[in-house]
N, C-alpha and C positions, 0 to 999 in steps of 0.2 A: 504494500500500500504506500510505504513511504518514498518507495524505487517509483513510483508513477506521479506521486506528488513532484518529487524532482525533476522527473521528468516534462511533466505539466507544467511547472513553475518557467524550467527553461526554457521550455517552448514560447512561452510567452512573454518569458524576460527579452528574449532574442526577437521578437516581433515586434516589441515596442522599442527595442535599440535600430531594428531596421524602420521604422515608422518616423521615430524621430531623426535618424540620419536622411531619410527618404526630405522631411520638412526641411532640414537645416541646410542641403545642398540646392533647395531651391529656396530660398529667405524672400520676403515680402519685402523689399528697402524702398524706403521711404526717405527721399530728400528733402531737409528743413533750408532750403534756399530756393532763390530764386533767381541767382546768380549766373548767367550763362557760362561763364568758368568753368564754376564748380559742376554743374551738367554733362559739361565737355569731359571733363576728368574723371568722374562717376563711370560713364558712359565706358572706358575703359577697360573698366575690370571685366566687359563682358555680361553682368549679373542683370535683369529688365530688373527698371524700379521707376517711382513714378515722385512726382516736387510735390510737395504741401508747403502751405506759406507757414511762418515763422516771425512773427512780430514780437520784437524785443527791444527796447530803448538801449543804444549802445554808449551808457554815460560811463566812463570809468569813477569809480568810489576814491575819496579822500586816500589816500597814501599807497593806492594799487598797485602794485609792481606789472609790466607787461603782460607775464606770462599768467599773472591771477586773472587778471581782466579776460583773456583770452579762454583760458580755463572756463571760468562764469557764467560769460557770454555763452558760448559752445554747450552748455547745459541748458542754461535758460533756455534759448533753441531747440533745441529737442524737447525740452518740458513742453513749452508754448506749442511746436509742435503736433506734440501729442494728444492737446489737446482740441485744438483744432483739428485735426484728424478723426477724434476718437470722440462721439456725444455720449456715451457710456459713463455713467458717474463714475464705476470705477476706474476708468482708463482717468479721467477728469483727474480724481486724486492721486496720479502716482507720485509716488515718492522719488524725488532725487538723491541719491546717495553723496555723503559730504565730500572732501577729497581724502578726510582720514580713512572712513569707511570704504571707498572705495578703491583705497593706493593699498590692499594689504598686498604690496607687490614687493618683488624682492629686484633689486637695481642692480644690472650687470651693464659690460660695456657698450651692449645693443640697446638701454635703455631700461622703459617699465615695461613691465611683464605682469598679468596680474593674474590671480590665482584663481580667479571667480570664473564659474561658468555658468550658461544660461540654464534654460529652465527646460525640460524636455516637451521641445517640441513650443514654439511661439507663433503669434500672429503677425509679428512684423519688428524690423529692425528699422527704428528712426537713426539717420545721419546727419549730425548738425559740426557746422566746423564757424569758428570764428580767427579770422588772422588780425594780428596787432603790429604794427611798422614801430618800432620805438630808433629813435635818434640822440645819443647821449643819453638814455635813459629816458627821454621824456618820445613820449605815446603821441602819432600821428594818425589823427583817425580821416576821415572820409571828409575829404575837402566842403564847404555848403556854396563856393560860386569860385567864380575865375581867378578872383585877385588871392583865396583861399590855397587855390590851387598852384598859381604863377608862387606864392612865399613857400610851399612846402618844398616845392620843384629847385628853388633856387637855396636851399638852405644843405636839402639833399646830394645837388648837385659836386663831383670831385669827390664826397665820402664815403663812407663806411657806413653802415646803419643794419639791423637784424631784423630780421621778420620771424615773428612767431605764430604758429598756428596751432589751436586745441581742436581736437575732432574728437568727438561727442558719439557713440551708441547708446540707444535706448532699447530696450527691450521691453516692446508693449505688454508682454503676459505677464512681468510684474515687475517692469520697472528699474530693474537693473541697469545699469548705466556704468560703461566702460571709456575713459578716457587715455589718451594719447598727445603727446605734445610734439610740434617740431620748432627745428632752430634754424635760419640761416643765414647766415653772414653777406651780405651783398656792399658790393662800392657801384658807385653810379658812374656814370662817365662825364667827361668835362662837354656836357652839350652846349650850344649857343642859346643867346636870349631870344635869335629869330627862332631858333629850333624848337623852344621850350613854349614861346606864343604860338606856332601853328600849332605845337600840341596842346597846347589847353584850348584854345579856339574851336578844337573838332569836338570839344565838350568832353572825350572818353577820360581823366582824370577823375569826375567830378563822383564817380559810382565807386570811386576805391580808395582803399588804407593806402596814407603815402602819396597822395594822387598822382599813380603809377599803374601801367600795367606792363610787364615785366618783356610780354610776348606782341605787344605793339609793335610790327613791322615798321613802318614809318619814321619811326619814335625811339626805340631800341635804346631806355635808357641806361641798360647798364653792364657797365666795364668785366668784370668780374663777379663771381659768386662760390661760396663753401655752405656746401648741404645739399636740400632738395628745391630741384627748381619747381616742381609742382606748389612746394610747399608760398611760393611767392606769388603762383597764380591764385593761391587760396583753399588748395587741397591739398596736404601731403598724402600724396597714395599707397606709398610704403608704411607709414604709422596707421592708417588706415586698413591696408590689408593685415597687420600683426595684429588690431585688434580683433580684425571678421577671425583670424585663425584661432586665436582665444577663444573665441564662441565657435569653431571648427566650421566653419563656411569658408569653402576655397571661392574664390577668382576663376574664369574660364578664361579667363587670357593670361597668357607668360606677362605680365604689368607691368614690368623694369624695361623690357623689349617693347613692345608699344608704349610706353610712357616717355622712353629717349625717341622713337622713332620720332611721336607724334611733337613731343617738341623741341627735337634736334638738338639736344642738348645731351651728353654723357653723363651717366649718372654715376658715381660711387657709394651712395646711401645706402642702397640696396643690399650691398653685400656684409652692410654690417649689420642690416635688420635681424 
């Protein structure tokens, strides 16, 4: 009797591990922007997913460090999200986990790693990413008009300056939320003042951190860079995919191979993810 219990048991423990690997290798992803960037980037991994809007006030807090704000922001998103998504009071109240609760990660050379795993078998994976341009320390946010745009440009210009990005998973079945940071070092190049007016004239500054975009043909403002260059359009795709593998959802595209193709850039991040 007890040899068939076992037997019955496993049979059915092995049904619900293929039930929920069957859910996990197709995931519901849900994009908290509306960014065509970030679209573009998503769009990558291969995976169908679909945008929901994300309304959140991007004020940084009294004595914020970058990379808090970035953090924050990148949660609130996904909350907000979720709940615009989701008219379910319970989806309404989920919980966001703090960063203590959800770092019980242990820090190796490749970064966080966390320990958490989802829930067997979910309704969907919210993706929220917030980037933050910081210059000497102090936080460049999203230009409000030209002349906004023409002081960040020229302050930028000949330097050195980081972009940080936090990218945010939600897990609608209950909430769990997995965070990811990236880092990267950029110097701009010594553009001209004509160069720097036709680009703020064509208005594409005025929608970004730094009022810059990195992959502006036209424009091409910058010299050098150390990291990920997704991570400056507003996505880092590599901290992005270590989190989906935490929660065991692969990518259907090789991503470091189409992520350099798509924007021509060589990437070295990848190999230390």
């Amino acid at each position: 009797m007890i040899t068939h219990l076992a037997a019955l048991y496993n049979c059915v423990t092995y049904a619900t591990i293929a039930l929920t690997m069957s859910k996990m290798s197709k995931p519901h992803l849900l994009l908290a922007s509306q960014s065509p960037r970030r679209r573009e980037l998503l769009a990558l991994l291969g995976i169908p997913f679909e945008v929901t809007a994300s309304n959140v006030t991007e004020v940084p807090r009294a004595d914020e460090s970058p990379v808090a704000l970035a953090i924050r922001l990148s949660q609130a998103k996904a909350r907000a999200a979720c709940s615009e998504a989701s008219p379910q009071p319970s989806l309404r109240r989920l919980r966001i986990a703090s960063a203590a609760e959800q770092f019980p990660m242990d820090k190796d050379a490749s970064g966080f790693k966390s320990t958490h795993k989802p829930s067997q078998g979910f309704d969907a994976i919210i993706i929220a990413c917030d980037t933050v341009v910081a210059l000497d320390g102090e936080m460049l946010g999203k230009p409000r008009n030209a002349a906004e745009a023409t002081a960040m440009l020229r302050r930028l210009r000949g330097r050195r300056h980081t972009v940080h990005s936090a990218v945010t998973m939600l897990e609608t079945t209950t909430g769990h939320t997995l965070t990811d940071v990236a880092e990267t070092q950029v110097v701009m190049r010594a553009y001209t003042d004509a160069e720097m007016a036709a680009y703020v004239a064509s208005g594409d500054p005025l929608d970004k951190a730094g009022a810059y975009a990195i992959q502006h043909s036209g424009f091409r403002p910058v010299a050098e860079l150390r990291g990920c260059y997704a991570n400056v359009m507003g996505l880092p795709l590599c901290h992005l995919i270590r989190c989906l593998r935490v929660w065991e959802v692969e990518p259907l595209q090789d991503v470091p191979t189409v992520c350099q193709a798509h924007t021509c850039h060589h990437c070295s991040v990848h190999a230390r993810m």
